[in-house]
Phi, psi and omega in degrees: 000121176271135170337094181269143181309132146021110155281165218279302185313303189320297177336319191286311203286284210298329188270353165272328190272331169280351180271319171322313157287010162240331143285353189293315216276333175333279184343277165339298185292327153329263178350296201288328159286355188262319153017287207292326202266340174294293210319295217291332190287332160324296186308303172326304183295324181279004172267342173280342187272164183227132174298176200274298170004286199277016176231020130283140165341158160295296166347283178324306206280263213336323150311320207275316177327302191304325195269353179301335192299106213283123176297003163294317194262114155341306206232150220237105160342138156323289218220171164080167223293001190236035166281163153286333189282343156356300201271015170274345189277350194293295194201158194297301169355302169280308159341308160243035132305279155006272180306337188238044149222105212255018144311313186279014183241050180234337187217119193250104178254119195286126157220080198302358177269340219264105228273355185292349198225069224282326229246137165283344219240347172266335179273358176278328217280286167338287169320306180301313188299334169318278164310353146283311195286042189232005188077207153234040177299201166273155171223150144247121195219130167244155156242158186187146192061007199293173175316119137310329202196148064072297193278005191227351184236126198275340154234147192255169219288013197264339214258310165330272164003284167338298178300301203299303200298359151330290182256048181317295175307331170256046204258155175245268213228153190219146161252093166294117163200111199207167195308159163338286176318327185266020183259315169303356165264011197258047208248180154080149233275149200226061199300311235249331216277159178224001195210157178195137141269127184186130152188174179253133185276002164266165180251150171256136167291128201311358208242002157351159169217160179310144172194138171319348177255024163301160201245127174273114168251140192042080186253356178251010226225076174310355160261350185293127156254316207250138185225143187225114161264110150021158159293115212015058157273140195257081189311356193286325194296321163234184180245135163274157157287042174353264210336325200265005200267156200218347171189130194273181154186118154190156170231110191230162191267147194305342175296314184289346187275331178322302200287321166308319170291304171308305182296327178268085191271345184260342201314130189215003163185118207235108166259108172223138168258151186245115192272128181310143135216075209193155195286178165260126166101330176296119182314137152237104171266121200235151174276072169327141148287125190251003149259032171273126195238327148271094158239156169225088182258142204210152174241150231271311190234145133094225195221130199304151165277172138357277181316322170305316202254351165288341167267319151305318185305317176301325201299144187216113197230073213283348196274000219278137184239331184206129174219103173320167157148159172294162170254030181259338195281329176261033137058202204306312152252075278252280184326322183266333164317296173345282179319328168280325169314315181223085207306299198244145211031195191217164186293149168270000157223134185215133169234145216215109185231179199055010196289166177258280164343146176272164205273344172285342202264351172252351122331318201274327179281305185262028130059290201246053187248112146322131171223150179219113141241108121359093188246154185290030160237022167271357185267000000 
C-alpha cells in the first residue's frame, strides 16, 4: 500500500519548520565554536599553570624528601607510607626526583616478618635494588630474622649477608642477626662502619668458651666504637675488635662477660645484663676498664647468686661517672660496694634501684652525688 502524498499545508508547515531548523542549528554550530575555542583557551591556561610544588628546584623538593623520611625509625622499611618508594607513586616529576636522590635509598631495613612482601626472594630482589639507587652514599642496613636454612626459606640468609658485604666499603652502621653461619660473611675491610647490632638468631650453648674457630667479624673496621649483642649472645662464637670499642650493650653469662671487661680496655660507656652461670663464691679477675665512665647492670633471670655479686666486687673503676645498678648486685653493703668500684671518689650520678636502704643512708655516704634510689616497696 503506498504512501499518499503530502497536502499543500504540509508541505507549507514543513518547508517553514526546516528553514526554522536551519537557523536553530547556524545558531548552534556559532554556540558550539565558540564553545570550542573557550574549552581550548581553558586548556592552555591549565597547561601553563604548575602546581607551586612542582616549581621547585629539584634540590630543593629532594631535600624536603630526605626529610619526609620519619625520624622515629632508625632504619627505612622496603614497602608502605613510611617508605621513599611511596613518593614514587605520586607523579613522574617526582618519581625522578625520587629516584635521583640516592640519600634517600641509604638506610634500609630488611624485615622478615613483614608479610606485604611474603616470598625472601622479593626482599633480596628489594635490597639489591636499594643498594643501587643508594649511590655511593653511606648506608644503613639492619637485617633481622632472616631464613635458617633452603628448607624453612626459599632462599638462606648467606645471599642477604652476601648483598650488603658488597657494598662493604659504605657500610655506617649495621644491625645484623641472622642464623650463625650467615655470620661468617661478615669479613672484610669496612673503613666507614661506627655502630654494629650482631648475634646469630639461632642459640648458642651458654658454657661455650673462646676457641679458635671462632668466625672473626668486622675485624677490619677502624672506626667501629660502638656494639650491641644480641640477647645472651655468645661472644665466644665470634671475634671482635674488642680492644677499639668504646661503648658496649650486652647480655651475657658471667664467664663470657669476664672475658668481654678484659678485651674491651678502651670502654668508656657499658650496659650489661648477667646471667649467673658460675660456682657461688668464685673469685674473679677482671681487667677494668680503666676509662669507663657509664656503667649500667642488671641481672638476667630471678635474684643474682653469690657469683654475680662477685664479680662487680672485682670491678676497679677509677674513670667511673655515672652508675645505673640493683642494689642486690652490691651484695650486703651496698655503700662500701660503691666505694670500691671507684676507689678514689664516687660516680657523680648514681641510679640505685631494688634498694633495701634508704634513699638517705646513700645521700648521707655520697654528699655531692646526683641520686635516684628506688626501694622495693616503690614497685
Amino acid at each position: 500500500m503506498s504512501t499518499p502524498s503530502p497536502s499543500y499545508p504540509e508541505l507549507a508547515a514543513a518547508r517553514s519548520r526546516v528553514a526554522q531548523l536551519d537557523v536553530e542549528i547556524e545558531q548552534l554550530r556559532s554556540s558550539l565554536e565558540a564553545r570550542l575555542v573557550e574549552r581550548d583557551q581553558c586548556r592552555n591556561v591549565l597547561t601553563r599553570y604548575k602546581y607551586p610544588i612542582l616549581t621547585l628546584p629539584a634540590e630543593i623538593t629532594s631535600e624536603i624528601f630526605i626529610q619526609f623520611l620519619p625520624t622515629h625509625l632508625k632504619f627505612t622499611p622496603l614497602i608502605g607510607p613510611y617508605s621513599p618508594a611511596f613518593l614514587l607513586q605520586i607523579c613522574h616529576q617526582w618519581r625522578d626526583i625520587a629516584l635521583g636522590t640516592p640519600a634517600l635509598w641509604s638506610s634500609i631495613q630488611v624485615d622478615f616478618y613483614d608479610r606485604r612482601m611474603s616470598l625472601h626472594n622479593q626482599k633480596l630482589e628489594r635490597l639489591e635494588l636499594w643498594l643501587r639507587r643508594s649511590g655511593n652514599c653511606p648506608l644503613s642496613i639492619q637485617i633481622s630474622d632472616a631464613p635458617l636454612d633452603t628448607e624453612t626459606a626459599s632462599i638462606p640468609s648467606t645471599k642477604f649477608v652476601e648483598a650488603i658485604m658488597r657494598q662493604a666499603l659504605r657500610l655506617q652502621h649495621v644491625e645484623i642477626e641472622v642464623p650463625y653461619e650467615g655470620l661468617r660473611g661478615l669479613t672484610g675491610s669496612m673503613p666507614m662502619l661506627r655502630s654494629v647490632l650482631v648475634g646469630p638468631s639461632d642459640t648458642m650453648p651458654p658454657d661455650t668458651t673462646p676457641s679458635q674457630t671462632a668466625v672473626p667479624v668486622f675485624m677490619l673496621a677502624p672506626n667501629l666504637k660502638k656494639v650491641v649483642l644480641s640477647t645472651i649472645f655468645n661472644p665466644f662464637t665470634i671475634t671482635l675488635p674488642w680492644s677499639q670499642l668504646t661503648t658496649l650493650t650486652a647480655e651475657l653469662y658471667i664467664p663470657q662477660a669476664i672475658y668481654v671487661l678484659c678485651q674491651t680496655t678502651a670502654l668508656e660507656t657499658c650496659k650489661l645484663t648477667i646471667y649467673g652461670y658460675d660456682d657461688p663464691g668464685t673469685a674473679h679477675p677482671v681487667a677494668s676498664p680503666l676509662h669507663l665512665r657509664s656503667l649500667s647492670l642488671y641481672w638476667g633471670d630471678g635474684r643474682p647468686d653469690d657469683s654475680l655479686v662477685a664479680l662487680v666486687n672485682a670491678l676497679t673503676l677509677p674513670a667511673l661517672d655515672s652508675l645505673v645498678v640493683s642494689e642486690y648486685l652490691l651484695g650486703p653493703d651496698p655503700v662500701a660496694a660503691v666505694s670500691r668500684l671507684r676507689p678514689q671518689g664516687y660516680p657523680r650520678s648514681m641510679e640505685i634501684f631494688d634498694a633495701r636502704l634508704s634513699p638517705e643512708v646513700y645521700q648521707q655516704a655520697f654528699p655531692d652525688a646526683v641520686l635516684n634510689v628506688e626501694s622495693l616497696e616503690d614497685d
